[in-house]
TIDO-501419 format. One line per field, with one value per atom (N, C-alpha, C): residue number from 1; residue in three letters; atom name; x negated, y negated, z. Coordinates in Angstrom, 3 decimals, always signed. Layout:
TIDO-501419
tise [NUM	...]
dolo [ala	...]
rodren [CA	...]
east [X	...]
north [Y	...]
up [Z	...]
***
This chain:
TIDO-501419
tise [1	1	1	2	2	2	3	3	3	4	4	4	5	5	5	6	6	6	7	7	7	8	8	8	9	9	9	10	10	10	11	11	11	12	12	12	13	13	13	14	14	14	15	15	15	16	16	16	17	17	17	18	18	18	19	19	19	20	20	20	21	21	21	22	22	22	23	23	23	24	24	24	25	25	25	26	26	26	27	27	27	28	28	28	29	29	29	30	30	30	31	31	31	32	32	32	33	33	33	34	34	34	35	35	35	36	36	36	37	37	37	38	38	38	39	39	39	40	40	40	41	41	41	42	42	42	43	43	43	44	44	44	45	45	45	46	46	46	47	47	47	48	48	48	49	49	49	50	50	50	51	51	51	52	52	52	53	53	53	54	54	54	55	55	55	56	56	56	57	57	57	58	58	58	59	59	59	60	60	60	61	61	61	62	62	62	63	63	63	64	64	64	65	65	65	66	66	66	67	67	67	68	68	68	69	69	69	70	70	70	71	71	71	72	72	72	73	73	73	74	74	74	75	75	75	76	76	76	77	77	77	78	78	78	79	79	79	80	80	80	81	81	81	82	82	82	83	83	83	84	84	84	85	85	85	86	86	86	87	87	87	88	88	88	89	89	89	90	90	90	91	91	91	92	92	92	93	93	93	94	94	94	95	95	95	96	96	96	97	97	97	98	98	98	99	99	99	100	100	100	101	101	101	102	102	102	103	103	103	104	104	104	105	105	105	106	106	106	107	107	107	108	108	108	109	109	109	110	110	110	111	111	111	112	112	112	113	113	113	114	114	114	115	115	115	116	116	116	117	117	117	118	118	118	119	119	119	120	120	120	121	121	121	122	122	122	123	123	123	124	124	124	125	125	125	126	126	126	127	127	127	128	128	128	129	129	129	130	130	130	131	131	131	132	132	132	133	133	133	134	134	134	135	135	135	136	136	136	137	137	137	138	138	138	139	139	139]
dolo [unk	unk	unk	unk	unk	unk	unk	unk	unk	unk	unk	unk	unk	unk	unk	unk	unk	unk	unk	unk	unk	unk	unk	unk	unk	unk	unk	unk	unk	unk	unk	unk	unk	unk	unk	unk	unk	unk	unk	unk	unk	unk	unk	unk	unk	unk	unk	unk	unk	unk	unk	unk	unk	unk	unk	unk	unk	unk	unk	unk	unk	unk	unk	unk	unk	unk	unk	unk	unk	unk	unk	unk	unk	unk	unk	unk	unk	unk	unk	unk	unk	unk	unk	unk	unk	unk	unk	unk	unk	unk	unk	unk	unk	unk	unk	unk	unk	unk	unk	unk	unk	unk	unk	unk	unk	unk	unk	unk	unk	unk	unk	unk	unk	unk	unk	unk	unk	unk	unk	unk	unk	unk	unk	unk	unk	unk	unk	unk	unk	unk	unk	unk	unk	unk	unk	unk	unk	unk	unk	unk	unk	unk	unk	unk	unk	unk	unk	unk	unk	unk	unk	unk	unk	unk	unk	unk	unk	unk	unk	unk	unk	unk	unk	unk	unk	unk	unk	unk	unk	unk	unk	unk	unk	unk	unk	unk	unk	unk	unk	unk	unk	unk	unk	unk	unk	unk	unk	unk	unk	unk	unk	unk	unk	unk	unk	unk	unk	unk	unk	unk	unk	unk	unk	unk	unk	unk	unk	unk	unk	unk	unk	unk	unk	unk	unk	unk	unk	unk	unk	unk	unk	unk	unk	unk	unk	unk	unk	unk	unk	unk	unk	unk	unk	unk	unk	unk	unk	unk	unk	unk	unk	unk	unk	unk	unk	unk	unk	unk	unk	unk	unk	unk	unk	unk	unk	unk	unk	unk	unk	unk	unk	unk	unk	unk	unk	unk	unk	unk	unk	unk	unk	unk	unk	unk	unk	unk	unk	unk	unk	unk	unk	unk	unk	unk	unk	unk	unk	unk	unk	unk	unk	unk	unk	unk	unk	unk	unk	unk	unk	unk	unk	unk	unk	unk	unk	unk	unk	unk	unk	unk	unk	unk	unk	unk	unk	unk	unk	unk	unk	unk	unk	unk	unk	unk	unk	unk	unk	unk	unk	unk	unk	unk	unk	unk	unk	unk	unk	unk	unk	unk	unk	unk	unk	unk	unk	unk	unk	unk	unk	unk	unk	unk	unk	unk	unk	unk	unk	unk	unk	unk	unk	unk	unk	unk	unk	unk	unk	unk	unk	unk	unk	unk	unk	unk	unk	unk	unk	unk	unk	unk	unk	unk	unk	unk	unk	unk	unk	unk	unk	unk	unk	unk	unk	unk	unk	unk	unk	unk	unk	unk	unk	unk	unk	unk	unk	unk	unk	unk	unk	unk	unk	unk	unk	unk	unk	unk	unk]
rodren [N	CA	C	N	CA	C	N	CA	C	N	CA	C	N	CA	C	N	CA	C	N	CA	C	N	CA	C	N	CA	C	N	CA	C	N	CA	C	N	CA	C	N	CA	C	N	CA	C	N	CA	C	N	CA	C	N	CA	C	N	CA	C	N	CA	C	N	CA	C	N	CA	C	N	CA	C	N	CA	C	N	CA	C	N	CA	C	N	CA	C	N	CA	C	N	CA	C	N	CA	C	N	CA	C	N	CA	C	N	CA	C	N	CA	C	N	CA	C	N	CA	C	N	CA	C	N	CA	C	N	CA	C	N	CA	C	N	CA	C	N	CA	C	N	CA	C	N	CA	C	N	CA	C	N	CA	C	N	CA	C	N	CA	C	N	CA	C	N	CA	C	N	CA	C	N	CA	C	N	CA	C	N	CA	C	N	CA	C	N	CA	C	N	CA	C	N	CA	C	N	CA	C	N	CA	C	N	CA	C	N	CA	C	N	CA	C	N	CA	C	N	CA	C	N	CA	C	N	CA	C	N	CA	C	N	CA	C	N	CA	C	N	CA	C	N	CA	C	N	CA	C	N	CA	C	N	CA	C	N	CA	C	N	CA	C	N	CA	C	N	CA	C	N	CA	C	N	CA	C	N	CA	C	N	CA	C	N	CA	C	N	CA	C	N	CA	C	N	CA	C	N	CA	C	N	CA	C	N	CA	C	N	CA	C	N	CA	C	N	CA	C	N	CA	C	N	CA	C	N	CA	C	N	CA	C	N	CA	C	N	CA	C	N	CA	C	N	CA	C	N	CA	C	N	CA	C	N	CA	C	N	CA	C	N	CA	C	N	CA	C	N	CA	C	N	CA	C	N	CA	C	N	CA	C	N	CA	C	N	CA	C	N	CA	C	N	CA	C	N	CA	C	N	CA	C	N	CA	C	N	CA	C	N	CA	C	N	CA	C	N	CA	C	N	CA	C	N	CA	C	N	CA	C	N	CA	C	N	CA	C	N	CA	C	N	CA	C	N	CA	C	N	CA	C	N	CA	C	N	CA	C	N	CA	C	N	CA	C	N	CA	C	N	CA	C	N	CA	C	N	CA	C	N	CA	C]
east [-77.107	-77.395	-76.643	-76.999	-75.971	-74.342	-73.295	-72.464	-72.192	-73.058	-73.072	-72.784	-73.913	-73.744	-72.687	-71.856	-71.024	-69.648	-69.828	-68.363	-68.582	-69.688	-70.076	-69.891	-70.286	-69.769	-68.133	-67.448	-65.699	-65.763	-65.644	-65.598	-65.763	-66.791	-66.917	-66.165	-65.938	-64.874	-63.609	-63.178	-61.853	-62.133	-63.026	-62.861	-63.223	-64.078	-64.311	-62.703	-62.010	-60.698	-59.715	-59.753	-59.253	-59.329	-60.678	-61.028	-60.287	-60.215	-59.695	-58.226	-57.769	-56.153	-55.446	-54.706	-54.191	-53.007	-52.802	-51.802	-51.691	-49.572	-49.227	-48.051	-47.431	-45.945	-44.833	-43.847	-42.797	-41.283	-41.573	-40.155	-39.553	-40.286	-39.914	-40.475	-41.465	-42.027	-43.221	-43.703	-44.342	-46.013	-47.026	-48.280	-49.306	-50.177	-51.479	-52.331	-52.841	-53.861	-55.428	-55.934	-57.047	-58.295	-59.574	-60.468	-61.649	-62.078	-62.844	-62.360	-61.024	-60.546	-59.321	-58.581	-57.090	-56.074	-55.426	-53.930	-52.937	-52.608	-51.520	-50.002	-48.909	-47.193	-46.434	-45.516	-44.437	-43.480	-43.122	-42.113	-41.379	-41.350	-40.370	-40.905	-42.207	-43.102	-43.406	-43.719	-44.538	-45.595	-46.595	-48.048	-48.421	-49.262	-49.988	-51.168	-51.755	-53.270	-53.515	-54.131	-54.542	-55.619	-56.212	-57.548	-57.680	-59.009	-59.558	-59.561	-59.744	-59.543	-59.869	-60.697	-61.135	-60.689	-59.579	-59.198	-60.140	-60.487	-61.599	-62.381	-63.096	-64.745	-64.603	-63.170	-62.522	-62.648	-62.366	-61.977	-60.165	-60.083	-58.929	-58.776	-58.566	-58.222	-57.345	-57.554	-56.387	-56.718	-55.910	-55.549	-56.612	-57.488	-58.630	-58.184	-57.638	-57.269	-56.067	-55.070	-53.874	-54.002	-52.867	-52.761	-52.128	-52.332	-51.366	-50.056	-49.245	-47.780	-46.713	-47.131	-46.381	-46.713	-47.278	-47.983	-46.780	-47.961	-47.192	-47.133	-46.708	-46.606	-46.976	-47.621	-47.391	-46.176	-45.278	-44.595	-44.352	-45.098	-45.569	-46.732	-46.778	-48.679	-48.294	-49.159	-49.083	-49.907	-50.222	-51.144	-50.657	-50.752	-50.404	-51.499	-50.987	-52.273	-51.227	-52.380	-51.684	-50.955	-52.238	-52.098	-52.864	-51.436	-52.179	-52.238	-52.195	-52.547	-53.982	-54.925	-56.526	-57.160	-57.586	-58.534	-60.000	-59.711	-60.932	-60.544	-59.549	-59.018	-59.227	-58.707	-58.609	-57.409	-57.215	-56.101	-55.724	-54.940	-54.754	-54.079	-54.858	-54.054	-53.177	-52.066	-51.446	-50.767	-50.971	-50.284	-49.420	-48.096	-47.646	-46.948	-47.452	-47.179	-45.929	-45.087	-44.529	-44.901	-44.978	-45.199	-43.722	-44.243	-42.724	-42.915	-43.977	-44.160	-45.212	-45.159	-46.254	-47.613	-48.343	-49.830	-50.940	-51.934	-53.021	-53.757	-53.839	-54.462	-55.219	-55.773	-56.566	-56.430	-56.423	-56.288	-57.151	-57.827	-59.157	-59.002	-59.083	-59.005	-60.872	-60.448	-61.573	-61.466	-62.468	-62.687	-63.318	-62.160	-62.517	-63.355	-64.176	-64.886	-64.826	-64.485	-64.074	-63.819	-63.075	-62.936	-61.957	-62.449	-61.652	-60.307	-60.031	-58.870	-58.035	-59.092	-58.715	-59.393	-59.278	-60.084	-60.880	-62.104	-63.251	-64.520	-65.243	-66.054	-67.370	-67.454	-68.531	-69.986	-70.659	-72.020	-73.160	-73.099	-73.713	-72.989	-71.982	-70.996	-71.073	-71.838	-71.606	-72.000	-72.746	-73.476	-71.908	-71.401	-70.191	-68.962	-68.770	-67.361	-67.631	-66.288	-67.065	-65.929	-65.745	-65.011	-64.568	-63.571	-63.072	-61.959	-62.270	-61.246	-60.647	-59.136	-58.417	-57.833	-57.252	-57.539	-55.861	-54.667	-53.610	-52.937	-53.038	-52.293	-50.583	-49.528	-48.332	-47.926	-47.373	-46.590	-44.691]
north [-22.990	-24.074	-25.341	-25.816	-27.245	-26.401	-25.321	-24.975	-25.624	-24.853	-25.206	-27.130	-27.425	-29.138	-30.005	-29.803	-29.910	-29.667	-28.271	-28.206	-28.804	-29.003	-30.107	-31.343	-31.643	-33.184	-33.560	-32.503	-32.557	-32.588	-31.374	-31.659	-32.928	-33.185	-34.612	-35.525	-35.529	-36.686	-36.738	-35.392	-35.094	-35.874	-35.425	-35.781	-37.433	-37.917	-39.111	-40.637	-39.521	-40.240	-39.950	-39.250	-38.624	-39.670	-39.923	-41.025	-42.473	-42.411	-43.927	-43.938	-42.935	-42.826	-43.465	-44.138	-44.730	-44.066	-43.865	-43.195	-43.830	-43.617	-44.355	-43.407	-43.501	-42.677	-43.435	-42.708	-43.534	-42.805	-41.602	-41.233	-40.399	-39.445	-38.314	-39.018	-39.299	-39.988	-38.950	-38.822	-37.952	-38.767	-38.186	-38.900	-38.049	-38.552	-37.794	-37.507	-36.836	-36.163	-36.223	-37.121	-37.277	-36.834	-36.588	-35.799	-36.433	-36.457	-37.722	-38.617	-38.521	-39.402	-39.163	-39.703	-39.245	-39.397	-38.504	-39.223	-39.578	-40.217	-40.727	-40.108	-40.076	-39.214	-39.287	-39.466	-38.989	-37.843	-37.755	-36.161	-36.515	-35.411	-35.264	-35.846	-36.718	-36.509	-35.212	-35.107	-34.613	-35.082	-34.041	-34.347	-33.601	-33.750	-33.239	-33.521	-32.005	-31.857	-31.275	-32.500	-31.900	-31.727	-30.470	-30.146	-29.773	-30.231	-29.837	-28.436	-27.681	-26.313	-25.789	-25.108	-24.677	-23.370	-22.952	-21.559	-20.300	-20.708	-20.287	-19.502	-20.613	-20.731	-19.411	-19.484	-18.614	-19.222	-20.724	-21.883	-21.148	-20.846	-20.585	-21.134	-22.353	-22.905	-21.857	-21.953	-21.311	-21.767	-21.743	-22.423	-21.088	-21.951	-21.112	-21.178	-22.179	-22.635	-23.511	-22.807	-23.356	-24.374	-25.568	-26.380	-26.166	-26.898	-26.068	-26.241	-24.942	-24.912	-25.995	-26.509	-27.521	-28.849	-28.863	-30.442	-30.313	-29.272	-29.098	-27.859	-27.738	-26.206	-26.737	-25.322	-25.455	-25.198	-25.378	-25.174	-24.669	-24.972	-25.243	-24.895	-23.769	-23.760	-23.601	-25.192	-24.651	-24.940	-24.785	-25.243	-26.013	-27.059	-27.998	-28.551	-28.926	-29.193	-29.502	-30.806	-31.320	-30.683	-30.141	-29.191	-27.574	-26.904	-25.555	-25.130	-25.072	-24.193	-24.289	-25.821	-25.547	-24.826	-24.099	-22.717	-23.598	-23.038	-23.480	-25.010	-25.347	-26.753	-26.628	-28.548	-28.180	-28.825	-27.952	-27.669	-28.634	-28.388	-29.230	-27.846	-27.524	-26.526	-27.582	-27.690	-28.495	-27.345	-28.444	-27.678	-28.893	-28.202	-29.156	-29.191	-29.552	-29.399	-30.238	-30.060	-30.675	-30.837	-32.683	-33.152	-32.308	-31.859	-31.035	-31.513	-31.820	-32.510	-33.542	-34.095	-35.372	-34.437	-34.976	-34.561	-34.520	-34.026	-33.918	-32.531	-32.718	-30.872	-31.209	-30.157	-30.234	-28.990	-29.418	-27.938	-27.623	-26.783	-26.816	-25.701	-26.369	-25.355	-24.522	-23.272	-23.429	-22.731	-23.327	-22.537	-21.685	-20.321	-19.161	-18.672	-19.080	-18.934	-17.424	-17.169	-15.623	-14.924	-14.445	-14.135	-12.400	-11.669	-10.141	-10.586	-9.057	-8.739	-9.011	-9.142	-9.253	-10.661	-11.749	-13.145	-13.935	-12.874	-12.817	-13.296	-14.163	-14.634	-13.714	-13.001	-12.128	-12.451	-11.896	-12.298	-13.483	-13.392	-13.313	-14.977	-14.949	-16.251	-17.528	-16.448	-17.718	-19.227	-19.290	-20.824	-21.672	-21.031	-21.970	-22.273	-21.368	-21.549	-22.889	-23.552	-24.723	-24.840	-25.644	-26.005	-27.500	-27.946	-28.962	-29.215	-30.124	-29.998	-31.541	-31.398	-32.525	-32.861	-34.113	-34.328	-35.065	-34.787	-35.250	-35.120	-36.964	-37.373	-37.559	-36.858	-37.088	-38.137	-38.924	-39.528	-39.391]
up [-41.775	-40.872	-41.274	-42.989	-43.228	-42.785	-42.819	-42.354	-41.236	-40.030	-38.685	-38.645	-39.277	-38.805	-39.296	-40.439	-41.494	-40.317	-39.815	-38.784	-37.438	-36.982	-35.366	-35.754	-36.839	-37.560	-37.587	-38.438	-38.041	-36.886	-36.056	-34.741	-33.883	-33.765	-33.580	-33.404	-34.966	-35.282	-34.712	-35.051	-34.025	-32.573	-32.478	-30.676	-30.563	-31.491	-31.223	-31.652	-32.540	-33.133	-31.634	-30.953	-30.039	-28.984	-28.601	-27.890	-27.868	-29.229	-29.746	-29.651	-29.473	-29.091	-27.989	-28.362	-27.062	-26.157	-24.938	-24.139	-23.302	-23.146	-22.393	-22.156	-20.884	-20.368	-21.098	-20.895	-21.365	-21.440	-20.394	-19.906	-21.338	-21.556	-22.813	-23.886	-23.767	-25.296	-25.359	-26.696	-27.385	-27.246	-26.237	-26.159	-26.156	-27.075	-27.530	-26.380	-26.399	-24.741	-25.674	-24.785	-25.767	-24.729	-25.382	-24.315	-23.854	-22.357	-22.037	-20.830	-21.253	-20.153	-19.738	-18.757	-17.827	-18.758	-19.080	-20.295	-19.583	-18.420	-18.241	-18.528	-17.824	-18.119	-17.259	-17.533	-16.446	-17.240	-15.518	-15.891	-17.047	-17.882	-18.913	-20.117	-20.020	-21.510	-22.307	-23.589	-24.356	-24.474	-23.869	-24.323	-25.531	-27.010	-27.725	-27.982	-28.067	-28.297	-29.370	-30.393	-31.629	-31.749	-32.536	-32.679	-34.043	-35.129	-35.969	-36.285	-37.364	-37.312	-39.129	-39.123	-40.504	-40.600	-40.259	-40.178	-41.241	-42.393	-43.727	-43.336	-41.941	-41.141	-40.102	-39.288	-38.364	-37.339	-37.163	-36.399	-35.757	-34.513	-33.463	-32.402	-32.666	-31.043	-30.207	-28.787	-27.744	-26.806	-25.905	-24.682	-23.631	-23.531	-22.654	-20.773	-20.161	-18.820	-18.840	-18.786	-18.610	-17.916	-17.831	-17.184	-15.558	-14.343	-13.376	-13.387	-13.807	-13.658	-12.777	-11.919	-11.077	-11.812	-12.758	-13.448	-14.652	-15.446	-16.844	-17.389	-18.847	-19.017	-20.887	-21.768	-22.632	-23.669	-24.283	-24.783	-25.905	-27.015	-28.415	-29.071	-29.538	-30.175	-31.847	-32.950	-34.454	-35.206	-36.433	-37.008	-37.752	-38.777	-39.664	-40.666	-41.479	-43.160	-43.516	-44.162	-45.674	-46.788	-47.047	-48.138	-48.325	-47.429	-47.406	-48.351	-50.084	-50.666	-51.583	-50.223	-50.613	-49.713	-50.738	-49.869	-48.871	-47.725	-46.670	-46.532	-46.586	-46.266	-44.576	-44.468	-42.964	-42.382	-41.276	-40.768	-38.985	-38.693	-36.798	-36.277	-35.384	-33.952	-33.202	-33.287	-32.558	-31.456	-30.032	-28.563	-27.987	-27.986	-26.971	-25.506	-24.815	-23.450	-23.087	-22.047	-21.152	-19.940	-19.529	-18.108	-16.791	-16.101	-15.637	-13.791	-13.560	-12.153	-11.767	-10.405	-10.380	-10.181	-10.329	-9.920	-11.187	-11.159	-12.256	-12.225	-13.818	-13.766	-15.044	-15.694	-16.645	-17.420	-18.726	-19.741	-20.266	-20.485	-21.442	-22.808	-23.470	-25.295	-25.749	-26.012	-26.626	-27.717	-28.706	-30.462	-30.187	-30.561	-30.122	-31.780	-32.243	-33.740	-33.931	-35.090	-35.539	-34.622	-33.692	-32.640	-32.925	-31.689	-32.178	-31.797	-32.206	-31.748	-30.192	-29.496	-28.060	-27.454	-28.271	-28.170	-28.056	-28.319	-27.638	-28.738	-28.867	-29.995	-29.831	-31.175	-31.146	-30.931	-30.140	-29.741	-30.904	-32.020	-32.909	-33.235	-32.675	-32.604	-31.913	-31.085	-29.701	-29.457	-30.053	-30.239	-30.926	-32.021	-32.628	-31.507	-30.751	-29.792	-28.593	-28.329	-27.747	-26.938	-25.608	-24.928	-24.897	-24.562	-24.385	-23.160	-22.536	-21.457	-21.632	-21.000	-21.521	-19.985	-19.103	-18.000	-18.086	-17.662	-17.258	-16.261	-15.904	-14.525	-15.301	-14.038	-14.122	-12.834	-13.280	-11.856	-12.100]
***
């Protein structure tokens, strides 16, 4: 149980630092997609979506609802750490999309928590896997 609250607590934070991110277009500039509210782009930005990730725990972000293809597309899926050689450290699922037309769509990630072979979070799981949806207007 302290487990459980210990990783909703990161979590959290992620999303609440996320919040505090500021976005703005800027014609191929690299802008954080933060969750909660509209991220703003024009064609030919990079959007990135970073997410918390305890890979240890069996923390897997994936792209649960693509964005719509006429908006944007993903391009890029990685993980990144400081310092990977601490065991149960933590890690960023980084995704990065390209703005590729005008309009608005929405992507939604979800922590697929220990998840099989075929992506699926095992019953016994389910309470840990969580959704997030991220909301970008292109003009």
């Amino acid at each position: 149980m302290a487990r459980n609250r210990c990783r909703w607590v990161a979590l959290l934070g992620v999303v609440a630092s996320s919040l505090l991110a500021a976005s703005c277009g800027g014609g191929g500039s690299a802008i954080d997609v933060t969750s909660g509210r509209v991220t703003r782009a024009e064609v030919g930005d990079e959007l990135v979506i970073r997410l918390s990730a305890e890979p240890g725990l069996g923390d897997a972000w994936q792209v649960a609802e693509p964005p719509d293809p006429a908006v944007a597309r993903v391009v890029d899926e990685s993980s990144e750490t400081d310092d990977p050689d601490v065991a149960g450290g933590l890690w960023e699922d980084v995704f990065t999309l390209e703005a590729i037309g005008e309009g608005r769509t929405t992507v939604v990630m979800h922590n697929c928590f220990r998840c099989d072979d075929e992506g699926n979070t095992p019953p016994e799981y389910a309470d840990e896997a969580v959704d997030i949806t991220f909301t970008i207007e292109v003009r």
